[in-house]
N, C-alpha and C positions, 0 to 999 in steps of 0.2 A: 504493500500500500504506500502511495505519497500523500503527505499531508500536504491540504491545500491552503487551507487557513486555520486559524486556534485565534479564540476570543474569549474574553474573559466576561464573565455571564452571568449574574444572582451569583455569586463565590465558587461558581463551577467553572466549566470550560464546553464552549459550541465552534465545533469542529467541525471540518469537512475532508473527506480525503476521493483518494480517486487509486481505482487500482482495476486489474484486466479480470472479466470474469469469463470464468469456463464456460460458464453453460447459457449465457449470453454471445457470446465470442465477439467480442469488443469492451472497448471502454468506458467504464463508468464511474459515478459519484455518487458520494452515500454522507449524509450529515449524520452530525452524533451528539447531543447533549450530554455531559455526566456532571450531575449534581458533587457538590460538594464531599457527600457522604463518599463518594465513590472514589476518594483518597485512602481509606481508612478500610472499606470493606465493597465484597460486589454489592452492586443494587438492582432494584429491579428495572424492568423495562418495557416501555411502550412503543409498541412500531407505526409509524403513523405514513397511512400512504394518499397521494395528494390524488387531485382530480385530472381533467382532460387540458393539456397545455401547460402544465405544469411541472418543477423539476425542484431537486428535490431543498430547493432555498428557499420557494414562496413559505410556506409553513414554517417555518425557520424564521423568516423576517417578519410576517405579518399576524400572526397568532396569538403571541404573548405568552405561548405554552411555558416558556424557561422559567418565567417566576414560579409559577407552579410546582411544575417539577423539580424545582429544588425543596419547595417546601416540603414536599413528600419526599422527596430523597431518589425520586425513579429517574431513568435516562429515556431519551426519545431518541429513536430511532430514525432517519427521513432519506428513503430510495428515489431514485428517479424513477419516472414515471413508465419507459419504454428505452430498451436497447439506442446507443445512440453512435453516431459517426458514416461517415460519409460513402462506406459502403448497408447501410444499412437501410430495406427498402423501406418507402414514405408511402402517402397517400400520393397517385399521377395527380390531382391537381391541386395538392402540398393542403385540404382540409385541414382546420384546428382539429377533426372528428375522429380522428382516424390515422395508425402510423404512426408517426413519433409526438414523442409525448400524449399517446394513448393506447396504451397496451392492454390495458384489461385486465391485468395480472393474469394471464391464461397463458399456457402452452397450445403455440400456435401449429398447429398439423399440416394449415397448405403451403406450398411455395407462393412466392419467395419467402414470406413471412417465417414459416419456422427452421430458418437457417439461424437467426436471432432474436425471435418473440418469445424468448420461453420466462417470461415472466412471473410466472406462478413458481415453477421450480427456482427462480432467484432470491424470491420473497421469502419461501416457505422454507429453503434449504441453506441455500450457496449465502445470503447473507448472512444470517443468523451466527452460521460457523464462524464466516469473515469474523463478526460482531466478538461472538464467545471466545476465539482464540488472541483477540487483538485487546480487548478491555472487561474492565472490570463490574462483568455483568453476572447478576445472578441467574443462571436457563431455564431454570423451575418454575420463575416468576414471570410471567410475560402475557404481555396483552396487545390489542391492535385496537388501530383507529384510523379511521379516513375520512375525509371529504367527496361528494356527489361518484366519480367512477374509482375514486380510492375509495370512499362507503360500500360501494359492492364490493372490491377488492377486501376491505378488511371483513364485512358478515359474512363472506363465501368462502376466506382463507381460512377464518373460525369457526364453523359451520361444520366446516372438513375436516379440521384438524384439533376438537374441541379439546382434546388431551394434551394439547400445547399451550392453552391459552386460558388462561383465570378471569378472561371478560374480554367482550368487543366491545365497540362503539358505532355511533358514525353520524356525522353530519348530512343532510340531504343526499342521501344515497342512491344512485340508483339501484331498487328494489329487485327488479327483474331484468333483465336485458334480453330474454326472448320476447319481452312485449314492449319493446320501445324502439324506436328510430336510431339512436345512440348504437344501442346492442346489438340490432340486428343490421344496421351494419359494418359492426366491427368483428361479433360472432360469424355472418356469413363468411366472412373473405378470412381472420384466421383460421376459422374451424370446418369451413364448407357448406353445404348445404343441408345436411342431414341434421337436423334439428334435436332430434334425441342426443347429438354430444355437445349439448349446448348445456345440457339443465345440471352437470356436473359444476358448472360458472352461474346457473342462477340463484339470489338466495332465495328466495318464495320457493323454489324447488325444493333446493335443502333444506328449508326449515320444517317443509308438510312429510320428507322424508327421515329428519335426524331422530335419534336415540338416545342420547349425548346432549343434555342440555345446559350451556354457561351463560353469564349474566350478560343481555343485551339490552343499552340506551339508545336509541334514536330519535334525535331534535331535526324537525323540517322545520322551515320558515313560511308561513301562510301566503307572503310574496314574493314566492320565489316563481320567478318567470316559465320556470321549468317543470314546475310539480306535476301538472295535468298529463304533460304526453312524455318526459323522459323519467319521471322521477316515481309518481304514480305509489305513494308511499300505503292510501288504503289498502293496495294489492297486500304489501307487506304484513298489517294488522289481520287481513282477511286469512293469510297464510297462516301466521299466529294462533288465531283463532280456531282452525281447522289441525294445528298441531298439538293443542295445548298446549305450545310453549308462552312462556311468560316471557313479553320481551316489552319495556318500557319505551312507548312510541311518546313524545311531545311535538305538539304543532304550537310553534311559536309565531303569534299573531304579530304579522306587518314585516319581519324579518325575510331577506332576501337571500338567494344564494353565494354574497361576495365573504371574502374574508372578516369584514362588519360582523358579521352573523356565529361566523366562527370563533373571530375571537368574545364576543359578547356571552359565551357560553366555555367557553375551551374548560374553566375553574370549573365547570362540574363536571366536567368527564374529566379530568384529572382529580380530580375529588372520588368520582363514582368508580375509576380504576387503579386509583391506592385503596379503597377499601378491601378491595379483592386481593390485591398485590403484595399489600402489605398484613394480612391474616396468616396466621401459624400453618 
């Protein structure tokens, strides 16, 4: 790994480094918060993955998470969003929708895309290790959180892998991506057209299918321009409801989908994932 920058942060350190990942095959950047505590003993950790056009410093710069997280003592996690460099295929007519900096956290099956799209195996594997072998993180302890195509990414990575994670979260998520414009077309062209290997990526899927239940928060904003046709969060509660899982949905009245919104909230989901986090 090269460190890219170290900042001095609420009496921690907010890091960024860059280093080649295998199973991406190309170059990438990954930010890191480590509280205070994490001089003295590992701590816990939050992985927090962003939305569409984003990399992995908006969350970093515009959130406010660091105060937080040092109060609790957790470190944050922050990947980019999709495989990046200049062999790496785009959207042909360069869409914010689609192709870099929108990967979906999936393992991508067609060509070109999964020469480099393997993004779920990045999240769920190859960083973590980077993470656990490089700083002082405790691996027993860990949780996820995202914003709108990071909110799928984090309910779908926990969802699947509920034995890793002592809680999700997520900001205006998209719910489904087999029923939205967003998903289906970023699902068709990584995954293909066959539809059933899609629902491994959706969380309404997962949620009517899991067995394995951990503590899920999700905050929408009532103005968010996107809720009706990409975001579609009833689907979410309808799915809940049909699974009996307990998943805590708020619709937050007049709130929009920008960073406003994120940070106006961030204190209680770092509040609601130290409870978890930080329990014997």
């Amino acid at each position: 790994m090269e460190k890219i920058s170290d900042h001095r942060c609420f009496g921690g350190q907010q890091l960024q480094y860059s280093h080649f990942s295998g199973v991406l095959q190309c170059q990438m950047q990954f930010s890191i918060f480590l509280p205070a505590q994490a001089q003295s003993a590992p701590v816990p950790v939050m992985y927090w993955l962003s939305g569409l056009t984003c990399t992995d410093q908006n969350f970093v710069t515009k959130a406010g998470a660091q105060a937080y997280a040092a109060l609790h003592g957790i470190a944050i996690v922050c990947p980019d969003t999709s495989p990046r460099g200049a062999d790496v295929a785009d959207d042909a007519e360069g869409a914010w929708d689609f192709g870099l900096g929108a990967g979906f956290y999936v393992n991508a099956t067609q060509m070109p895309w999964a020469s480099h799209y393997q993004m779920y195996d990045y999240v769920v594997d190859e960083l973590p290790w980077l993470v656990n072998s490089n700083f002082p993180i405790d691996s027993t302890r860990v949780s996820i959180s995202g914003h709108s195509m990071g909110g799928h990414g984090a309910l779908m990575i926990a969802l699947r892998n509920p034995e890793r994670f002592r809680s999700a979260s997520a900001f205006a998520p998209i719910v489904s991506p087999l029923h939205c414009p967003w998903g289906e077309k970023a699902l068709s062209h990584y995954l293909g057209a066959d539809r059933s290997t899609w629902r491994q990526y959706d969380t309404c899927a997962l949620l009517e299918a899991s067995r394995h239940q951990i503590p899920l928060l999700i905050d929408q904003g009532t103005a968010d321009d996107f809720l009706a046709v990409q975001l579609k969060t009833q689907m979410l509660v309808d799915s809940a409801a049909k699974a009996n899982y307990p998943v805590e949905v708020r619709m937050q009245p007049g709130y929009d989908h920008s960073f406003y919104f994120i940070s106006s909230f961030i204190a209680e989901h770092m509040a609601f994932h130290a409870r978890h986090l930080l329990m014997p």
